[in-house]
LOMITI-552314 format. One record per residue: x, y, z of N, C-alpha, C in turn; residue number from 1. Coordinates in steps of 0.05 Angstrom, whole numbers, padded with zeros to 5 digits, m for minus. Example, Ala and Ser with C-alpha at 12.3 -4.5 7.8 and 13.67 -1.06 7.14 Angstrom:
2
<site n_x="00264" n_y="m00114" n_z="00156" ca_x="00246" ca_y="m00090" ca_z="00156" c_x="00264" c_y="m00066" c_z="00156" k="1"/>
<site n_x="00257" n_y="m00045" n_z="00142" ca_x="00273" ca_y="m00021" ca_z="00143" c_x="00258" c_y="00001" c_z="00157" k="2"/>
This chain:
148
<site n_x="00473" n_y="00412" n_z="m00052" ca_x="00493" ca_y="00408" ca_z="m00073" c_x="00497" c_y="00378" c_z="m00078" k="1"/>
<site n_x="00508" n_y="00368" n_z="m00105" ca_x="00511" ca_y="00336" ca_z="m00105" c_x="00543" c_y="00343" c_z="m00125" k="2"/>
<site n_x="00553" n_y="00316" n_z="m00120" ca_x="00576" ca_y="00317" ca_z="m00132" c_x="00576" c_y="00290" c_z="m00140" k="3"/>
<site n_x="00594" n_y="00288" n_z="m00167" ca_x="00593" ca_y="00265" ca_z="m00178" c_x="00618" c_y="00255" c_z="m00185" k="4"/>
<site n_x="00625" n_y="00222" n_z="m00185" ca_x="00649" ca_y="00208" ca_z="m00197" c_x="00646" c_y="00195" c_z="m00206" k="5"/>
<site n_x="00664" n_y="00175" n_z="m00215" ca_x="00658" ca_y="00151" ca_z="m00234" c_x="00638" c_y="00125" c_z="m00223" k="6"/>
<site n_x="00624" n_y="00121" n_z="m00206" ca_x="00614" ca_y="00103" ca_z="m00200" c_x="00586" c_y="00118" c_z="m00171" k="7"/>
<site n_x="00597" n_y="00145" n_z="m00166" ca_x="00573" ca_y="00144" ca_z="m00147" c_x="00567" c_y="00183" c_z="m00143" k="8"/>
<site n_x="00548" n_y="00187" n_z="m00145" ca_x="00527" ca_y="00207" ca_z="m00133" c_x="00529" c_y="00217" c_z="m00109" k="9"/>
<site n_x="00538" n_y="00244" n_z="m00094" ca_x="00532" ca_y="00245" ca_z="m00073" c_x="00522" c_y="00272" c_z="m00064" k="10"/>
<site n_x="00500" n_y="00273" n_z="m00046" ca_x="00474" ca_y="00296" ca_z="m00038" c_x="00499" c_y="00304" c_z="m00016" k="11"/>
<site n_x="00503" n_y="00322" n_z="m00016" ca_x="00516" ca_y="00342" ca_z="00015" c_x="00489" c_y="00365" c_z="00017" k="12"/>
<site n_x="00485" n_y="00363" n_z="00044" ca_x="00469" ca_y="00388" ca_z="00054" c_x="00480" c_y="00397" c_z="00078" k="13"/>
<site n_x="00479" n_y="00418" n_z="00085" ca_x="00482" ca_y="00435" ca_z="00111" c_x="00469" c_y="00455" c_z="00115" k="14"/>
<site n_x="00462" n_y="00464" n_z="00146" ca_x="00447" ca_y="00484" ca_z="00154" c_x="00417" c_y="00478" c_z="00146" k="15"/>
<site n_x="00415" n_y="00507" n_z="00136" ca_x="00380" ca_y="00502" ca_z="00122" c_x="00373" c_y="00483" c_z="00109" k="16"/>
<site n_x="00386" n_y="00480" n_z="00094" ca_x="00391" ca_y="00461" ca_z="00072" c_x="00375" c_y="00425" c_z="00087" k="17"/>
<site n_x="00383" n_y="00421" n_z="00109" ca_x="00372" ca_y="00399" ca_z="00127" c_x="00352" c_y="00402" c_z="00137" k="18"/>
<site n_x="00337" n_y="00431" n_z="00139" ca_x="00310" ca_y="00446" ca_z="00156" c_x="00321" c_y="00449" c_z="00189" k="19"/>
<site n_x="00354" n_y="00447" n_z="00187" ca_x="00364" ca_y="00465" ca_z="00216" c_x="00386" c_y="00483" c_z="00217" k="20"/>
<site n_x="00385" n_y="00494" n_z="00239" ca_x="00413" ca_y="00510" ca_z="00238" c_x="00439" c_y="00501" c_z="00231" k="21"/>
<site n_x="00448" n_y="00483" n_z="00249" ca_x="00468" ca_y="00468" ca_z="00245" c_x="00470" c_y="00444" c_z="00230" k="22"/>
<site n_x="00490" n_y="00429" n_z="00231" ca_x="00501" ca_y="00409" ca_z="00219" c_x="00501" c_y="00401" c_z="00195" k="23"/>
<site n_x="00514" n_y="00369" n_z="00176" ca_x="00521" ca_y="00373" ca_z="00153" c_x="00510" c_y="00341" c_z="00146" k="24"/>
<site n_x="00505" n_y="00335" n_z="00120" ca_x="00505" ca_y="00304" ca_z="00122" c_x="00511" c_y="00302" c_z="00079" k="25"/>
<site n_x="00532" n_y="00281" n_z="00083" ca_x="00528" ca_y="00275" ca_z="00059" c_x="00516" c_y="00246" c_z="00056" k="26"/>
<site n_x="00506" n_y="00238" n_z="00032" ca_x="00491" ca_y="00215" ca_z="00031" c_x="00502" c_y="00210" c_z="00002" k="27"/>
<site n_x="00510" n_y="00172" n_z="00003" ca_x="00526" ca_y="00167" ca_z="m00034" c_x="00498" c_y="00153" c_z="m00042" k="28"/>
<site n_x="00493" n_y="00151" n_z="m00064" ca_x="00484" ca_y="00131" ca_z="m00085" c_x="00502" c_y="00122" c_z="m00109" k="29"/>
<site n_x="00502" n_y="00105" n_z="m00106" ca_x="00519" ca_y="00082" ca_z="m00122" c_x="00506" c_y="00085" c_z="m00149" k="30"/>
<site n_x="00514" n_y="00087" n_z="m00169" ca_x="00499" ca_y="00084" ca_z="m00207" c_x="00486" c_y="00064" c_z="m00196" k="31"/>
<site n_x="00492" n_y="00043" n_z="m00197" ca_x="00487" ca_y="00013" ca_z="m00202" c_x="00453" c_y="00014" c_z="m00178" k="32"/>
<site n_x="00448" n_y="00032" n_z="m00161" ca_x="00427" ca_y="00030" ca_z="m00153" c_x="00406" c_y="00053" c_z="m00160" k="33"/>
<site n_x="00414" n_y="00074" n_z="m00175" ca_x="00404" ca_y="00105" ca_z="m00181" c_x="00371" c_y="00089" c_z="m00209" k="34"/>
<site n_x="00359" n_y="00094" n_z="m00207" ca_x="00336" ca_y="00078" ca_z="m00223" c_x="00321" c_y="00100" c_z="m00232" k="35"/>
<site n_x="00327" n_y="00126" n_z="m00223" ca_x="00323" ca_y="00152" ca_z="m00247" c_x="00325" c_y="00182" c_z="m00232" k="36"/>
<site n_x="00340" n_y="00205" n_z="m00252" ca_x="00337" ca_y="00226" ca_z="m00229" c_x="00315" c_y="00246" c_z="m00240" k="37"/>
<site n_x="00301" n_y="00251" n_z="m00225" ca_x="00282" ca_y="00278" ca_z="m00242" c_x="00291" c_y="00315" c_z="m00234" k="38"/>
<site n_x="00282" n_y="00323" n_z="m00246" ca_x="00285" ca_y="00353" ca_z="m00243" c_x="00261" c_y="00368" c_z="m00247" k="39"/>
<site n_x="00259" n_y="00382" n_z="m00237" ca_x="00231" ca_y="00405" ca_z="m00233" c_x="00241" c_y="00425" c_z="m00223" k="40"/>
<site n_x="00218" n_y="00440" n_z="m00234" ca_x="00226" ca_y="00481" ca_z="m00220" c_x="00200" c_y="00487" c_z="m00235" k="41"/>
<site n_x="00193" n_y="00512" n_z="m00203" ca_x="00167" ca_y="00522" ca_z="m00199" c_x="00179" c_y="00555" c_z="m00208" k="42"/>
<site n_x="00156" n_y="00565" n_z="m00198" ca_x="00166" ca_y="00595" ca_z="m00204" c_x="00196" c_y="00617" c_z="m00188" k="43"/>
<site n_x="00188" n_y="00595" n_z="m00164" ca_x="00220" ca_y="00611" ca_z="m00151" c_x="00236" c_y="00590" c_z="m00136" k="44"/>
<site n_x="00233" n_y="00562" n_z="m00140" ca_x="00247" ca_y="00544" ca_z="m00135" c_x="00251" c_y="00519" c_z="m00146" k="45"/>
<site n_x="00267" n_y="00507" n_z="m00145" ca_x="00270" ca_y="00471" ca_z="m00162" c_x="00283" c_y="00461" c_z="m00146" k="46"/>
<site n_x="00281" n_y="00430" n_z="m00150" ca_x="00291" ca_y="00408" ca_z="m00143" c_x="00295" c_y="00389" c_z="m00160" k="47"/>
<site n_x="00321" n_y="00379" n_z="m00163" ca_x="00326" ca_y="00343" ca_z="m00160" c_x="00331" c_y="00333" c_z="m00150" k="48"/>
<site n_x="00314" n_y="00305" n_z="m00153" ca_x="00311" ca_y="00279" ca_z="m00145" c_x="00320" c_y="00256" c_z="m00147" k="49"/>
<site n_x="00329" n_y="00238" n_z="m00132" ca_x="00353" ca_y="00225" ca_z="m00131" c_x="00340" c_y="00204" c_z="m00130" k="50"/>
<site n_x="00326" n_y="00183" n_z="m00155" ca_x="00304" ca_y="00160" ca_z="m00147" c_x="00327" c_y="00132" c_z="m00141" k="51"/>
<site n_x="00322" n_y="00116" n_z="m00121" ca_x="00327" ca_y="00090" ca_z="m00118" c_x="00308" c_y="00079" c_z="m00105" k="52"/>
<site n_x="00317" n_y="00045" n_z="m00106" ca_x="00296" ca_y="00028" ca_z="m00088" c_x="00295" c_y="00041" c_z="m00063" k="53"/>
<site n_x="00312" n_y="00052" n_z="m00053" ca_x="00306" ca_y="00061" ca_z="m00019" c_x="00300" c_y="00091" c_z="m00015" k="54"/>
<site n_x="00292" n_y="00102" n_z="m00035" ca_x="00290" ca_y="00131" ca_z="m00022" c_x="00247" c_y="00123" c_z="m00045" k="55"/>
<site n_x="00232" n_y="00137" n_z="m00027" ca_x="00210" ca_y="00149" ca_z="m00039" c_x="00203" c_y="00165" c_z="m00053" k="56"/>
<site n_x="00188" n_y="00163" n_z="m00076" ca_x="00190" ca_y="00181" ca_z="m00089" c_x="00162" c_y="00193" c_z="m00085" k="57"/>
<site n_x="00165" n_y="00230" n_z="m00078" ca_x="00137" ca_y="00241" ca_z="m00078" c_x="00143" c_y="00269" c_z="m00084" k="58"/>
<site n_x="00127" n_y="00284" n_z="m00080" ca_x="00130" ca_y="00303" ca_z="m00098" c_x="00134" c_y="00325" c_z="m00066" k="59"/>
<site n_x="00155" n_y="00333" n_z="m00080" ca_x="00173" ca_y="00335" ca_z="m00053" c_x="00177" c_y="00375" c_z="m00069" k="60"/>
<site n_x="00176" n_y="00388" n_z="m00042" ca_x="00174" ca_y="00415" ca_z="m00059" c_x="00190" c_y="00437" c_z="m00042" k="61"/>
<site n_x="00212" n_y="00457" n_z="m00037" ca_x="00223" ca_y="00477" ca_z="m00021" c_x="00202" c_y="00479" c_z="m00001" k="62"/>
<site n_x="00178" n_y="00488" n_z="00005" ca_x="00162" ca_y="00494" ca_z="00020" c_x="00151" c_y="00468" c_z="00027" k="63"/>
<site n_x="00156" n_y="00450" n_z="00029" ca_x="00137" ca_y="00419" ca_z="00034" c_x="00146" c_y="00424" c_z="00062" k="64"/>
<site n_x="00128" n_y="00403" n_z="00078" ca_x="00129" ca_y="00406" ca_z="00106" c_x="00128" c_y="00366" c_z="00108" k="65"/>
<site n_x="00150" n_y="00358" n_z="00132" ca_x="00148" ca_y="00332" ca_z="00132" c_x="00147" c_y="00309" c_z="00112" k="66"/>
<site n_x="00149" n_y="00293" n_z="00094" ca_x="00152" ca_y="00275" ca_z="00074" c_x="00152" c_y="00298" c_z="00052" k="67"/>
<site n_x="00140" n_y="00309" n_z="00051" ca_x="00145" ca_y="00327" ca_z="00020" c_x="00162" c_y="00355" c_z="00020" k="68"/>
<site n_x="00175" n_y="00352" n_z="00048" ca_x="00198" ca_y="00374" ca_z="00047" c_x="00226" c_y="00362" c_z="00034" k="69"/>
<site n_x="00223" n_y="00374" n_z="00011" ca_x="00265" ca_y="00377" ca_z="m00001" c_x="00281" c_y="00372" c_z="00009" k="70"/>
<site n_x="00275" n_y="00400" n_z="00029" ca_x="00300" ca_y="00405" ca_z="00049" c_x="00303" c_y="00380" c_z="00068" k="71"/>
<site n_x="00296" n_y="00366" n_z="00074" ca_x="00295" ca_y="00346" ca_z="00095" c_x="00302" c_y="00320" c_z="00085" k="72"/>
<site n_x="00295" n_y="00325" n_z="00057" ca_x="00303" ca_y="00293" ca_z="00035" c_x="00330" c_y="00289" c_z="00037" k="73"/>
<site n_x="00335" n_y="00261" n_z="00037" ca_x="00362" ca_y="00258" ca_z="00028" c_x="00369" c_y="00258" c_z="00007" k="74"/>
<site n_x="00349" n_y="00253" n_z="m00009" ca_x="00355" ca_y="00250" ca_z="m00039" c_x="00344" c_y="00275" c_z="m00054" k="75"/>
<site n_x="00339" n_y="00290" n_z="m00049" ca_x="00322" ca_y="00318" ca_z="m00064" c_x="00349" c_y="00336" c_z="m00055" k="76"/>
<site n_x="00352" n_y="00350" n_z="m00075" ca_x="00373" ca_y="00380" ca_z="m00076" c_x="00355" c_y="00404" c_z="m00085" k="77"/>
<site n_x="00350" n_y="00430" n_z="m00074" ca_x="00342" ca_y="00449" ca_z="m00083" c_x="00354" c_y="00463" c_z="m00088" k="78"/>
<site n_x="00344" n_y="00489" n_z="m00111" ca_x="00362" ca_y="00506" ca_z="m00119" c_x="00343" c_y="00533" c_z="m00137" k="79"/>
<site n_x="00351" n_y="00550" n_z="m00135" ca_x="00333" ca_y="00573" ca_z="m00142" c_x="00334" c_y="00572" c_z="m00175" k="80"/>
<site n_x="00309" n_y="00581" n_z="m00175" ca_x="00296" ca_y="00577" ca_z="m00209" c_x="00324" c_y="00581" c_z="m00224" k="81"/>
<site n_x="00331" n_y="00611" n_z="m00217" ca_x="00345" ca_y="00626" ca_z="m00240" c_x="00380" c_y="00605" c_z="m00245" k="82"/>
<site n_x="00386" n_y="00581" n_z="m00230" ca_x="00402" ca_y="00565" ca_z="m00236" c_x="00394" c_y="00532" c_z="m00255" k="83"/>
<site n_x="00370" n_y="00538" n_z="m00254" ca_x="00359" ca_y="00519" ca_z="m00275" c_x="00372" c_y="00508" c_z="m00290" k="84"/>
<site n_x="00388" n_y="00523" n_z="m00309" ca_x="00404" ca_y="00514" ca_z="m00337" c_x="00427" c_y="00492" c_z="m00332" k="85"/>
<site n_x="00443" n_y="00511" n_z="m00300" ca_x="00459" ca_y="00498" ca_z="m00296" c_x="00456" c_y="00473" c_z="m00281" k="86"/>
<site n_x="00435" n_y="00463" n_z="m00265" ca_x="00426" ca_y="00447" ca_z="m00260" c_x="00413" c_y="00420" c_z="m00283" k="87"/>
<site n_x="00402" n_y="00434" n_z="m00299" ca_x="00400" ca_y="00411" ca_z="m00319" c_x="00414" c_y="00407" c_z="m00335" k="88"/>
<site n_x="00440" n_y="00421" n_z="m00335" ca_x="00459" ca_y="00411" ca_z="m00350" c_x="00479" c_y="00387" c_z="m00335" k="89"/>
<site n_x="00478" n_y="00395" n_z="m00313" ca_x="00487" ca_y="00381" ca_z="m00286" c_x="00478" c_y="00346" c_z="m00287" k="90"/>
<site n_x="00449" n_y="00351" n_z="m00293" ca_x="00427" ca_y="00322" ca_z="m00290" c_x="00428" c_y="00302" c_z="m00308" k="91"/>
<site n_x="00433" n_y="00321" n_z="m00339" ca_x="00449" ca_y="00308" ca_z="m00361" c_x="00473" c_y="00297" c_z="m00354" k="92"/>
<site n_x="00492" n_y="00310" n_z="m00351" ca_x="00523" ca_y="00295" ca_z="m00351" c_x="00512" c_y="00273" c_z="m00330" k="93"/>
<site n_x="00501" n_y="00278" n_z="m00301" ca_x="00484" ca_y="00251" ca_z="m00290" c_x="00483" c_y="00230" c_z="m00304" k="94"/>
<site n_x="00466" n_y="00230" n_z="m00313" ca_x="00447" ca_y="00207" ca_z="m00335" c_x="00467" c_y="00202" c_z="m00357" k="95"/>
<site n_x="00478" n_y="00216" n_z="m00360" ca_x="00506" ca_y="00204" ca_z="m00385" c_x="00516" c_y="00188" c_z="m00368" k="96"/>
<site n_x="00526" n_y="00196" n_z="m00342" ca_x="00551" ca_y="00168" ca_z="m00331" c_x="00533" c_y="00151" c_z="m00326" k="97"/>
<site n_x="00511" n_y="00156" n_z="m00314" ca_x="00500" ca_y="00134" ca_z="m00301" c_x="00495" c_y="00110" c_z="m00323" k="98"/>
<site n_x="00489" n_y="00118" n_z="m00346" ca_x="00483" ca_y="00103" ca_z="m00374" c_x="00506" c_y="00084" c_z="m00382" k="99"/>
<site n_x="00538" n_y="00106" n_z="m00377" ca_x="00561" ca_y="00090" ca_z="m00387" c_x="00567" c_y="00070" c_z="m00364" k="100"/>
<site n_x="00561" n_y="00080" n_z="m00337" ca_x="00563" ca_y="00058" ca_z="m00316" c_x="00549" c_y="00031" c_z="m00326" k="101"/>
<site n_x="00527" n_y="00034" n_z="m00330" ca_x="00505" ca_y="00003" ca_z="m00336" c_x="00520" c_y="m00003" c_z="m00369" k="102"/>
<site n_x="00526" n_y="00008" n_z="m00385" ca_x="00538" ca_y="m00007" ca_z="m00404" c_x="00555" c_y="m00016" c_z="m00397" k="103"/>
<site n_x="00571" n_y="m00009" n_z="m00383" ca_x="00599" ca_y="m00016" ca_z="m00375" c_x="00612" c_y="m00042" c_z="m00365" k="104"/>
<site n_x="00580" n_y="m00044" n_z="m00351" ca_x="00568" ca_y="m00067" ca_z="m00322" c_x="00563" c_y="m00089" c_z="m00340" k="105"/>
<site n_x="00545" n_y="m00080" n_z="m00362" ca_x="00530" ca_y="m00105" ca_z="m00376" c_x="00557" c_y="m00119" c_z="m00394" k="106"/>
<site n_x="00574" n_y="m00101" n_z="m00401" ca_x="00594" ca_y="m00118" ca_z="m00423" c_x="00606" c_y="m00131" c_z="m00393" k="107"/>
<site n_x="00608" n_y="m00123" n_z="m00377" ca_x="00635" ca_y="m00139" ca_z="m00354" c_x="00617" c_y="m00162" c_z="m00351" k="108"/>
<site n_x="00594" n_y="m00158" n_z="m00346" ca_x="00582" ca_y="m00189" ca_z="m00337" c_x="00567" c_y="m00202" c_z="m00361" k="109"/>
<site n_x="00574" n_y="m00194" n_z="m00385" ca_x="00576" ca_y="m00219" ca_z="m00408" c_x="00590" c_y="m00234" c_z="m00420" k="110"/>
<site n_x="00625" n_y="m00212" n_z="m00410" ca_x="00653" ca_y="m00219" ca_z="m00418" c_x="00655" c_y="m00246" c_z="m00400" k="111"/>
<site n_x="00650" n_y="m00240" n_z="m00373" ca_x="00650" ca_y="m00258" ca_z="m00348" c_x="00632" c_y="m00286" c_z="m00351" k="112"/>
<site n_x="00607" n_y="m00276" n_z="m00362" ca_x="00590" ca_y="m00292" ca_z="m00360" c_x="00599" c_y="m00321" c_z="m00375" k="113"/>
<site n_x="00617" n_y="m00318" n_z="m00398" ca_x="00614" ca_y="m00341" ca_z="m00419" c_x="00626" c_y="m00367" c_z="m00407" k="114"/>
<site n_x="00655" n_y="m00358" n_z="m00385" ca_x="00670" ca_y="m00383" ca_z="m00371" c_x="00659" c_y="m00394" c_z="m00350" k="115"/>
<site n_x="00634" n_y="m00379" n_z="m00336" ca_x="00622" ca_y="m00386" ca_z="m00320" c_x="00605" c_y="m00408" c_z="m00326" k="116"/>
<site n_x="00593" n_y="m00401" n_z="m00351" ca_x="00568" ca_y="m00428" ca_z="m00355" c_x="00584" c_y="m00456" c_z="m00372" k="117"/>
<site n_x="00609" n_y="m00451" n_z="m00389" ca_x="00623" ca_y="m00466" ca_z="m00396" c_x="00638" c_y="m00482" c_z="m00368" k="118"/>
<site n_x="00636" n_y="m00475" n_z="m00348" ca_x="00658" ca_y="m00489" ca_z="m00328" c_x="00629" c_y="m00506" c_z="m00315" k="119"/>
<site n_x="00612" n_y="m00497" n_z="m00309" ca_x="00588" ca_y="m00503" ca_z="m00300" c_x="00574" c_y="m00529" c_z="m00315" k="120"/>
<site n_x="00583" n_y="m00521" n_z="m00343" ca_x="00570" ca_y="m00552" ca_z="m00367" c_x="00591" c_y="m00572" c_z="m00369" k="121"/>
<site n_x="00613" n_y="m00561" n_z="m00363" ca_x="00649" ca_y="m00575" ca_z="m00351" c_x="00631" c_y="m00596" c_z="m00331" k="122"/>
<site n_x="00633" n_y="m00579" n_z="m00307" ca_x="00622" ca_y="m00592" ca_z="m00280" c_x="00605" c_y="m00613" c_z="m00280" k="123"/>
<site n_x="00584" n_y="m00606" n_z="m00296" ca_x="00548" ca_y="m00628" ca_z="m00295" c_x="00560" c_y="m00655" c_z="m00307" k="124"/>
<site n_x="00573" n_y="m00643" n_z="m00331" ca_x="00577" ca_y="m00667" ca_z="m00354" c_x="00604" c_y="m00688" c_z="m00338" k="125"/>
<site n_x="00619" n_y="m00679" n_z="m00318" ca_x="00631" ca_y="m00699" ca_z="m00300" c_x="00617" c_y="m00714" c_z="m00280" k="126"/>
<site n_x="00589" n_y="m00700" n_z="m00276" ca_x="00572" ca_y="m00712" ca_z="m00254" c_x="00555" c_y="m00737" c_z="m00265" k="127"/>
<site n_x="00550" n_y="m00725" n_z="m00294" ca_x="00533" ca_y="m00741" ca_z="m00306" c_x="00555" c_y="m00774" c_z="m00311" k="128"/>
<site n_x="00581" n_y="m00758" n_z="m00323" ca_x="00593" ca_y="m00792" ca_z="m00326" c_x="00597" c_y="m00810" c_z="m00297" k="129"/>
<site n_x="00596" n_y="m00799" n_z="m00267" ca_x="00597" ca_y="m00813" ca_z="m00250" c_x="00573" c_y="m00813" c_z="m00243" k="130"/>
<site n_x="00555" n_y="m00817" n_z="m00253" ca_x="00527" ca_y="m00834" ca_z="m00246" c_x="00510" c_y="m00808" c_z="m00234" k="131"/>
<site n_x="00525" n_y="m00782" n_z="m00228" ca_x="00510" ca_y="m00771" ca_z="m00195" c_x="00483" c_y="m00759" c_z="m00212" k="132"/>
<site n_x="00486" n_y="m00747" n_z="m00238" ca_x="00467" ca_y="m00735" ca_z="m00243" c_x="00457" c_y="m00752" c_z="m00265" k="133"/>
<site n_x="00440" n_y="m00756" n_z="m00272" ca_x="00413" ca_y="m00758" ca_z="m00289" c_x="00420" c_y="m00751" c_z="m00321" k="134"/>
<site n_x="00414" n_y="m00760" n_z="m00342" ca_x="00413" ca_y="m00758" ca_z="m00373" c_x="00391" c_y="m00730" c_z="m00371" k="135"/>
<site n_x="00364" n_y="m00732" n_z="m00360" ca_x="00349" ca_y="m00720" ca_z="m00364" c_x="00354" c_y="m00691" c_z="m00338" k="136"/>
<site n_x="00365" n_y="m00692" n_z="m00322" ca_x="00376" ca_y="m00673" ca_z="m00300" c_x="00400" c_y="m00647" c_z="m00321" k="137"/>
<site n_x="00417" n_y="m00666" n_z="m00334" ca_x="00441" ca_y="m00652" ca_z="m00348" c_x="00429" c_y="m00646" c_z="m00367" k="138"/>
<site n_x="00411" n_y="m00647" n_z="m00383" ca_x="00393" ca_y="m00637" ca_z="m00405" c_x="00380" c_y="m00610" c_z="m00396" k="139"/>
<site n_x="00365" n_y="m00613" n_z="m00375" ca_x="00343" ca_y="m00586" ca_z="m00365" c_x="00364" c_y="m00574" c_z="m00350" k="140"/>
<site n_x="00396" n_y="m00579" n_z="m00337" ca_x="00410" ca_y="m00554" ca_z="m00334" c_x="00422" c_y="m00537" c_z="m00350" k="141"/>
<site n_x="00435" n_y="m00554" n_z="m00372" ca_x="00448" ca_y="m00547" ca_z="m00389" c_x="00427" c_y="m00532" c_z="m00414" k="142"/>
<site n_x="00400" n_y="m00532" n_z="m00403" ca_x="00386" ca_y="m00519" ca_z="m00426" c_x="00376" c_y="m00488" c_z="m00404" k="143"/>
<site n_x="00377" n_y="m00488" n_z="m00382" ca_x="00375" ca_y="m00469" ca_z="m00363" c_x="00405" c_y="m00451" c_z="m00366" k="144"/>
<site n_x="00425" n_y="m00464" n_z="m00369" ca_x="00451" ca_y="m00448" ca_z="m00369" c_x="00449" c_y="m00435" c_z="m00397" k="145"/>
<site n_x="00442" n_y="m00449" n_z="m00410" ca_x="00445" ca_y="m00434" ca_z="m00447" c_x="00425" c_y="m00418" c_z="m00445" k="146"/>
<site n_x="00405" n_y="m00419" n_z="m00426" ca_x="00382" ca_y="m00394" ca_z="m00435" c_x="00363" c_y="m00398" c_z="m00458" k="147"/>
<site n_x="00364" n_y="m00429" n_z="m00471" ca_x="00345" ca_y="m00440" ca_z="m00490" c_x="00320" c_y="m00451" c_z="m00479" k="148"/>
């Protein structure tokens, strides 16, 4: 099973579900690290896939044994064919937040971004009138801060 909120993803498995009898583990992914989820289904089983920098991606299957078992992934959820629909409807609303998360992210750190490089060309251009920096130093920062 995975459950979702405004900023993070999270895989719960128990029992079989881990390839044992007992116990339970949930595992979060954060949006801000989720870099794509896939979905698949075979004839009598599916999975999604929970891609980030730290989890591997392979083709991971109900019946896999060792690296290509599901059940054993932290990031892979299985679920029988005939829930398909609701599963990819599931993967969608996914990929919707995850999308409004990174928009969300990119306006906060452009809103942010603008007093940062203005305090920063503040900064140089006081260094420059006390001798510390360079005509040609305050030129190639101040053209690194503008991104020109």
């Amino acid at each position: 099973a995975f459950v979702v909120t405004d900023k993070r993803l999270y895989v719960m498995k128990w029992g079989s579900m881990l390839g044992q009898d007992l116990g339970s583990r949930c595992i979060a992914f954060e949006f801000g690290n989720i870099t794509g989820i896939e979905i698949k289904k075979s004839v009598m089983s599916g999975t999604v896939e929970i891609l980030s920098p730290a989890t591997k991606s392979s083709q991971k299957t109900y019946w896999g044994r060792g690296e290509d078992s599901a059940a054993r992934s932290d990031n892979v959820v299985t679920f029988q064919t005939s829930r398909f629909k609701h599963f990819q409807r599931a993967v969608n609303t996914v990929r919707e937040l995850i999308a409004d998360y990174h928009d969300q992210d990119n306006s906060r750190r452009s809103e942010t971004g603008n007093p940062d490089y203005i305090s920063e060309l503040e900064k140089l251009a006081e260094l420059k009138e006390k001798g510390i920096v360079t005509e040609e130093e305050f030129a190639a920062k101040k053209k690194n801060l503008l991104g020109l």
